[in-house]
RODO-2510 file (C-alpha; in nm, 4 decimals, decimal comma):
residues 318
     n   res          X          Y          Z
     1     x    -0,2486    -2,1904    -0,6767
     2     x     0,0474    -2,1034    -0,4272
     3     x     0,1196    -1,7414    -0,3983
     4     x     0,4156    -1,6000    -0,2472
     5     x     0,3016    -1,2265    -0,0908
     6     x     0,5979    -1,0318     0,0452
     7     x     0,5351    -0,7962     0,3113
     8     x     0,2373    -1,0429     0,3806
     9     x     0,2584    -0,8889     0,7675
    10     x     0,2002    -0,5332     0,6232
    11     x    -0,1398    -0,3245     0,5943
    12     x    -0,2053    -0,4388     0,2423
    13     x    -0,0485    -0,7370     0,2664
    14     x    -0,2218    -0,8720     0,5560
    15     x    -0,5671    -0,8118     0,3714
    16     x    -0,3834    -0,9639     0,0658
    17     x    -0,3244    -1,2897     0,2432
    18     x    -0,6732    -1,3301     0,4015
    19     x    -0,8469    -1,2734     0,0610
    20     x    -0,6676    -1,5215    -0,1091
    21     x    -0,7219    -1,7833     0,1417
    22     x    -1,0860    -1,6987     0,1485
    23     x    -1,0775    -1,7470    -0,2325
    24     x    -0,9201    -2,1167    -0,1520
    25     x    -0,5344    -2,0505    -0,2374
    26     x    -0,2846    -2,1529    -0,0880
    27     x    -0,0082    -1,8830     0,0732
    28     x     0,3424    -1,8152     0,1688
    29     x     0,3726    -1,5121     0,4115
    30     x     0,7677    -1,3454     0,4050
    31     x     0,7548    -1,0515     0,6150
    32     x     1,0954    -1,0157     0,8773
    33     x     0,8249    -0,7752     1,0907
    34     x     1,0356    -0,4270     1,0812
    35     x     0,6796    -0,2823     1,0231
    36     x     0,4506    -0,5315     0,9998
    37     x     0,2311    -0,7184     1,2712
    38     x     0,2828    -1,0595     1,4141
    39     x    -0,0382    -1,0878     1,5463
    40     x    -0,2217    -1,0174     1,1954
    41     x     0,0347    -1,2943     1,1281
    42     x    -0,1302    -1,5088     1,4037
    43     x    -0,4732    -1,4725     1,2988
    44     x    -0,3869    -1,6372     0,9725
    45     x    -0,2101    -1,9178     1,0931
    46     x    -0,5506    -2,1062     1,1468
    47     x    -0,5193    -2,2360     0,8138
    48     x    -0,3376    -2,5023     0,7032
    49     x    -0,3251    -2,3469     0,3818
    50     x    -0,1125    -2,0653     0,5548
    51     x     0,2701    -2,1104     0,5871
    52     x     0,4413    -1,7715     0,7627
    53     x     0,8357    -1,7224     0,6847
    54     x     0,9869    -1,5024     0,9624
    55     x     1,2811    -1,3213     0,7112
    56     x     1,4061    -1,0736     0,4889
    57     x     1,3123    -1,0321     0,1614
    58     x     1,6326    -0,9782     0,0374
    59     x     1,7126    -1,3646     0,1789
    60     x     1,3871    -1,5247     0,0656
    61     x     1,4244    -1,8841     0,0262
    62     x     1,3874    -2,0444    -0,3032
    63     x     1,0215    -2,1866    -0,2056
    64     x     0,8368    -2,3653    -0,4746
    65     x     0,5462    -2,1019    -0,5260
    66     x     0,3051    -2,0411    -0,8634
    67     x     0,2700    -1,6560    -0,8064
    68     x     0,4980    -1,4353    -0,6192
    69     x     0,3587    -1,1010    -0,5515
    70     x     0,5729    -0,7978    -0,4268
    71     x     0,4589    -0,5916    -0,1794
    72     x     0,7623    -0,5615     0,1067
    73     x     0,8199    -0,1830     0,1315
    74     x     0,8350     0,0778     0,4022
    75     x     0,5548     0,2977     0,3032
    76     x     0,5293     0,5867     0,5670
    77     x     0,7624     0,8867     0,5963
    78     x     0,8169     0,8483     0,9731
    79     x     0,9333     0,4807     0,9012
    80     x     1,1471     0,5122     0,6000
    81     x     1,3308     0,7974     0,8240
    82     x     1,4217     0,5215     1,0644
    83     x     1,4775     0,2644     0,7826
    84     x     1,5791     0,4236     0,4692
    85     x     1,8593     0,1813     0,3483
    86     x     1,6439    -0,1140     0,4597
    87     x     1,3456     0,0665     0,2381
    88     x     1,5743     0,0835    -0,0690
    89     x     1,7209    -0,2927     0,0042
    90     x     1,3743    -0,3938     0,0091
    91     x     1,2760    -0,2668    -0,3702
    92     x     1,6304    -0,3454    -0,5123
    93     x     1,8331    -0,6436    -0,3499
    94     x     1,4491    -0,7657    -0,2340
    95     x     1,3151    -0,7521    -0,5923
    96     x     1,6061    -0,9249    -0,7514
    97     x     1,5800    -1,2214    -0,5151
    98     x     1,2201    -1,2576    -0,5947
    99     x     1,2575    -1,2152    -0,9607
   100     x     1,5093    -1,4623    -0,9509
   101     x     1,2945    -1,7075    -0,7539
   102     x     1,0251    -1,6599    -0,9825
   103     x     1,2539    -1,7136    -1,2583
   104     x     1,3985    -2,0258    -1,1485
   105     x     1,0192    -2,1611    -1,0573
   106     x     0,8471    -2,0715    -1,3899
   107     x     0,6227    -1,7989    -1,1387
   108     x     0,4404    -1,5447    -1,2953
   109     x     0,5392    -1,1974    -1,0450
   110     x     0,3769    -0,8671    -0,9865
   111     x     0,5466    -0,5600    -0,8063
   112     x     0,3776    -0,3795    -0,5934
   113     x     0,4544    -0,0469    -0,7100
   114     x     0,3582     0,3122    -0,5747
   115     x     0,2043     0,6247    -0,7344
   116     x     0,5504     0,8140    -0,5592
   117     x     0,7140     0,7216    -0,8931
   118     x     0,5400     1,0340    -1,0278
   119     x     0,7421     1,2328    -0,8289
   120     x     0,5608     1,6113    -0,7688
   121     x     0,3171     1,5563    -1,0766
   122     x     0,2896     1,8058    -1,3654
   123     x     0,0181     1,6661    -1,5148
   124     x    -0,3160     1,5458    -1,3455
   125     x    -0,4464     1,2993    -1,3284
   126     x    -0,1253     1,0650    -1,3758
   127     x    -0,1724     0,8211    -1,6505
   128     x     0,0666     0,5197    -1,6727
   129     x     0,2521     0,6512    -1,9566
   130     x     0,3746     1,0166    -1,8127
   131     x     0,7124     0,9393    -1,6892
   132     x     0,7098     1,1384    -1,3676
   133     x     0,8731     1,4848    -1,2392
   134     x     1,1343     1,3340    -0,9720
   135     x     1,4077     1,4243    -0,7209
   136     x     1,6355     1,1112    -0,7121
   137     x     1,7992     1,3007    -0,4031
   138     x     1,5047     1,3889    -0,1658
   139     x     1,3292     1,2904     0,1649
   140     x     1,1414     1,0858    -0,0356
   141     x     1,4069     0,9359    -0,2689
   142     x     1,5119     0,5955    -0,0877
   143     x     1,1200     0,4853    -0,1090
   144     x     1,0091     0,6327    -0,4577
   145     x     1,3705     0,6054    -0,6643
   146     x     1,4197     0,2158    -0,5562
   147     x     1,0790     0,1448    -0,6745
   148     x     1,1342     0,2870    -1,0078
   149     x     1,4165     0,0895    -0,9964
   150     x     1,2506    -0,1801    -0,9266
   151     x     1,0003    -0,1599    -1,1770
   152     x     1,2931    -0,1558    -1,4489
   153     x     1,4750    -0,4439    -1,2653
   154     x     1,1289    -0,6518    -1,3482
   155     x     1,1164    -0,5460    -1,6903
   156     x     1,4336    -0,6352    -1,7129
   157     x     1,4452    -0,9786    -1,6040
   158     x     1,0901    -0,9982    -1,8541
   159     x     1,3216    -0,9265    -2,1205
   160     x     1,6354    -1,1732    -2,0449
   161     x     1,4397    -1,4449    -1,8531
   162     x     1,1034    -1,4204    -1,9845
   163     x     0,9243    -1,3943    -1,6580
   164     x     0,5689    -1,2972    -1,7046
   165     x     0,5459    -1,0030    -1,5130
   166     x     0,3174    -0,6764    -1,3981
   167     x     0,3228    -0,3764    -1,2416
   168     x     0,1145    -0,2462    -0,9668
   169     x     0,1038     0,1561    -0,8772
   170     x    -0,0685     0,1547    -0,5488
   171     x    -0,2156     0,4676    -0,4900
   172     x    -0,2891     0,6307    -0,1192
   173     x    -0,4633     0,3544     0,0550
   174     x    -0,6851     0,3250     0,3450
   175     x    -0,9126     0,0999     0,6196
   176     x    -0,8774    -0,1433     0,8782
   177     x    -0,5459    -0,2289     1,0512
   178     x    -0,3853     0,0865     0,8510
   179     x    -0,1598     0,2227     1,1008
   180     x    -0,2473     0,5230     1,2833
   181     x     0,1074     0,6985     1,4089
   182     x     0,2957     0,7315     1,0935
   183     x     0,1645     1,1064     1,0505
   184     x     0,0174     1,0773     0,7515
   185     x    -0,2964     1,3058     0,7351
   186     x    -0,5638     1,0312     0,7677
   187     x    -0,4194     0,8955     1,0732
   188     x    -0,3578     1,2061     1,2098
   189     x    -0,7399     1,3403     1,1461
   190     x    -0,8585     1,0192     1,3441
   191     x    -0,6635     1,0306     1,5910
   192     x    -0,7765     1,3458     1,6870
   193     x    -1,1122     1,2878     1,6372
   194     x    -1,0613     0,9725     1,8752
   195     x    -0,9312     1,2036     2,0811
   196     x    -1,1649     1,4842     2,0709
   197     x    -0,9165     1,7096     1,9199
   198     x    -0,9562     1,9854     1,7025
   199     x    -0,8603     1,8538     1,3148
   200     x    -0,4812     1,9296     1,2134
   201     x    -0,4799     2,0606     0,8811
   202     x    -0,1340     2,2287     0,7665
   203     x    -0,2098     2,5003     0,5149
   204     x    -0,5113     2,6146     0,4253
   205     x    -0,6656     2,1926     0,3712
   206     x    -0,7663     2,2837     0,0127
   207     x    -0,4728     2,0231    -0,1072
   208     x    -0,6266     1,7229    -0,2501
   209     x    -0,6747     1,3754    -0,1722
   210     x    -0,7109     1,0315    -0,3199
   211     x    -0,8050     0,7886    -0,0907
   212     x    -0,8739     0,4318    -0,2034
   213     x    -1,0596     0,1732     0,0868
   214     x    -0,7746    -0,1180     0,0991
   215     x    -1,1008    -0,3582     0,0140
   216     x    -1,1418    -0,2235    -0,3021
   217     x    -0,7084    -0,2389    -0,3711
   218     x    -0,7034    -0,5875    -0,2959
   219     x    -0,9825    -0,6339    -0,5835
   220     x    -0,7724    -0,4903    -0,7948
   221     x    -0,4036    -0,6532    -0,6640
   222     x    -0,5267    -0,9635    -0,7054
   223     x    -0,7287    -0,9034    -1,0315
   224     x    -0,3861    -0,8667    -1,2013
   225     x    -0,1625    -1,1134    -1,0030
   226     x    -0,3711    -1,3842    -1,0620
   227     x    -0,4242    -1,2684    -1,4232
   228     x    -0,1885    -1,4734    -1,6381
   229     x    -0,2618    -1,2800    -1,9544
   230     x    -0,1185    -0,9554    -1,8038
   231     x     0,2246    -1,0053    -1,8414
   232     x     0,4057    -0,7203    -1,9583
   233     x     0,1350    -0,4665    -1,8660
   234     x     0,1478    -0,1723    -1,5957
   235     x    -0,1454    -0,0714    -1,3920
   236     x    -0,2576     0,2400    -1,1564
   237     x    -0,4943     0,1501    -0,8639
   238     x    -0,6020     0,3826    -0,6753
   239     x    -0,8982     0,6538    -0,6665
   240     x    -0,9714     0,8614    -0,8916
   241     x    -1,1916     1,1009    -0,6971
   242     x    -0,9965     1,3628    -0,5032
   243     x    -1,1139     1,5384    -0,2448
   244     x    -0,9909     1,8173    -0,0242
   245     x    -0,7835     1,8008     0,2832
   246     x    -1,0741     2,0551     0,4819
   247     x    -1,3588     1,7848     0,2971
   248     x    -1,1658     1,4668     0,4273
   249     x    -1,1104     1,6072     0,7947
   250     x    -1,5520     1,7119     0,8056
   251     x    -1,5710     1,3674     0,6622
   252     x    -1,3469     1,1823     0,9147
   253     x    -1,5716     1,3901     1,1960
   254     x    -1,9555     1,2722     1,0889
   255     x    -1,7825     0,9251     1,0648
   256     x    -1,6891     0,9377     1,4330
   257     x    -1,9609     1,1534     1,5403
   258     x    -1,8039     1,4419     1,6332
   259     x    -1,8050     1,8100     1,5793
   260     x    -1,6257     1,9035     1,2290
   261     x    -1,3809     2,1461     1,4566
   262     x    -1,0745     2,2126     1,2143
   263     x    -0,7379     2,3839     1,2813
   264     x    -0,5432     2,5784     1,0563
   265     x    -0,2002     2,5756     1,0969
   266     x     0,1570     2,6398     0,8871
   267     x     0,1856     2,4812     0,5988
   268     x     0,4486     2,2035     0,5816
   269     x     0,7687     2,2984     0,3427
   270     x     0,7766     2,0088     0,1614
   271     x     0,4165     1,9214     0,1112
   272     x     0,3830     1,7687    -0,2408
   273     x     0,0434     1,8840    -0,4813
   274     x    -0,2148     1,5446    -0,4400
   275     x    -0,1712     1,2354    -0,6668
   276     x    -0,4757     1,1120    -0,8733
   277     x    -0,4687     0,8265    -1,0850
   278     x    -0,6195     0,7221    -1,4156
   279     x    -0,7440     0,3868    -1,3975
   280     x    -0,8327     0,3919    -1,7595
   281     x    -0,6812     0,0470    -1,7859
   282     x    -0,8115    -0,1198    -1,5126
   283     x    -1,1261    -0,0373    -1,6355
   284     x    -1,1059    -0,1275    -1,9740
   285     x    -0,9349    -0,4449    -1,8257
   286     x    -1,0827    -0,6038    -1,5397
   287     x    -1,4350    -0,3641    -1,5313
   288     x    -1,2368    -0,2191    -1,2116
   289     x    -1,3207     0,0966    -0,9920
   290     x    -1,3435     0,1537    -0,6334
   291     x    -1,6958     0,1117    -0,5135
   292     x    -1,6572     0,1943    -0,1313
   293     x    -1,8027     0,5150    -0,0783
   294     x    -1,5816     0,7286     0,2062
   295     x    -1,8065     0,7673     0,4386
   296     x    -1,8740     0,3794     0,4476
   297     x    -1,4889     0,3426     0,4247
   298     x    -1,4269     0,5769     0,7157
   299     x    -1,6885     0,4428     0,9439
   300     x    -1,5076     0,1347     0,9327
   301     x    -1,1653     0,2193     0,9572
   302     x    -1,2713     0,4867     1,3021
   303     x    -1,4435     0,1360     1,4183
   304     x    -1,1501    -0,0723     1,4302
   305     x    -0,9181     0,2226     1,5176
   306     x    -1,1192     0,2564     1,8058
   307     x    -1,1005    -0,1414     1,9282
   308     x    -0,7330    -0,1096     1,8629
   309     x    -0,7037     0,1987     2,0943
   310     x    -0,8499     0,0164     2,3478
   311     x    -0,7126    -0,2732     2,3734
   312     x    -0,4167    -0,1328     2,3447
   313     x    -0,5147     0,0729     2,6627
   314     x    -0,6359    -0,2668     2,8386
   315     x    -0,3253    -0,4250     2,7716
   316     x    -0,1562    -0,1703     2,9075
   317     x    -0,3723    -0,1327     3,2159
   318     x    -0,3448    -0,5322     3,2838
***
């Protein structure tokens, strides 16, 4: 099978790509690189089954593909603040060129979706159905407003065109080659542990957490993009065990082997209450659920961070 990935250059992506060429597919890359890495790109190129397409989504060529799957977005806060009309292009103007492709190739496509469609939840955990408390004008509205839209911009063109479709809502995801300066609060609790900081928590760390290993997301990504027989059908992935800001930043601390030394300090004003999914239906479907414990999924995230911060410092050195 030939599957398109947008964003293939991104964290998820990336990980996307390699697993499907492991399972013997072949893959089309489109990433134009705003945030993703050309070296990850690099590393794939080994295979011949591996074809990388330097450009916009918004512009992808009509390639002759079996799957396309959507996952060009600008995830983090600090990069949709530098990017925030390319990050609603990307999930409107992006999704209609790849619907369209996928409509004029007979492709079966799957949108990469996000759990910041909920909005600030008033229900927990958030099942597929609830329809989300939302601020269409917020920080937060050119990433989480164009993805609703484009969810309804593939159910629309299921409707017209008859494209089999799914949705994806990707919940907060973690691991290897996640990047670690978009001040998120995992990145930021490694880092400083790296460092041999004291742990920034804002507030008093008793917000909660879902934290999914990107191993375990890819499972379930490609469990429903390469699933046929789930057209029409909308899926959470993500965690469904949530755990406290204080219990992530001790955890993040045995993983790198340093002391669990935590600071307190303001609150941010526009934190948002934790997002938990109900993956009720990936269960019932596909036998789905995470199975990388934290600690496992930490150790290996502070690993590579680690290499990365070095060679970073060796390049920088030579």
């Amino acid at each position: 099978m030939r599957v398109l990935v947008a964003g293939g250059a991104g964290f998820i992506g990336t990980h996307v790509c390699a697993e499907l060429l492991a399972r013997g597919h072949d893959v089309v890359c489109v990433d134009n690189l705003v945030t993703g890495s050309a070296e990850r790109v690099h590393e794939l190129d080994a295979s011949r089954r591996f074809v990388f397409v330097r450009e916009d989504v918004t512009r992808t060529p009509l390639l002759q593909v079996d799957v396309v799957l959507h996952l060009a977005s600008i995830e983090s806060a600090a990069e949709r603040a530098r990017f925030p009309i390319e990050t609603m292009l990307a999930n409107s103007a992006g999704t209609h060129r790849l619907l369209a492709l996928a409509a004029d190739r007979g492709a079966r496509f799957v949108f990469g979706s996000t759990s910041g469609i909920y909005g600030e939840p008033t229900e927990q955990p958030q099942r597929e159905i609830y329809r989300g408390n939302v601020d269409s004008i917020g920080d937060a509205a050119c990433y989480e407003e164009s993805k609703r839209f484009g969810e309804a911009l593939t159910f629309e063109y299921r409707r017209k065109h008859g494209v089999n479709v799914s949705i994806v809502r990707i919940f907060d995801t973690y691991g290897p080659g996640m990047s670690l300066c978009d001040g998120r609060t995992l990145p930021a609790l490694i880092n400083a542990a790296l460092d041999g900081r004291p742990l920034p928590i804002f507030g008093d760390g008793e917000q909660m957490r879902s934290l999914c290993h990107v191993t375990d997301l890819v499972d379930a990504l490609l469990l429903v993009t390469l699933d046929h027989d789930a057209d029409g059908q909308v899926f959470n992935a993500g965690n469904p065990d949530a755990i406290t800001t204080n219990t992530l930043a001790r955890a993040v601390a045995a993983a790198a082997g340093v002391p669990a030394r935590l600071e307190h300090m303001a609150a941010l004003a526009d934190e948002r209450a934790g997002l938990s999914p109900d993956i009720g239906r990936m269960i019932r479907g596909y036998d789905w659920a995470p199975r990388i414990e934290l600690a496992e999924g930490l150790q290996r995230t502070i690993v590579h961070a680690a290499e990365e911060r070095a060679d970073q410092a060796f390049a920088e050195v030579a």
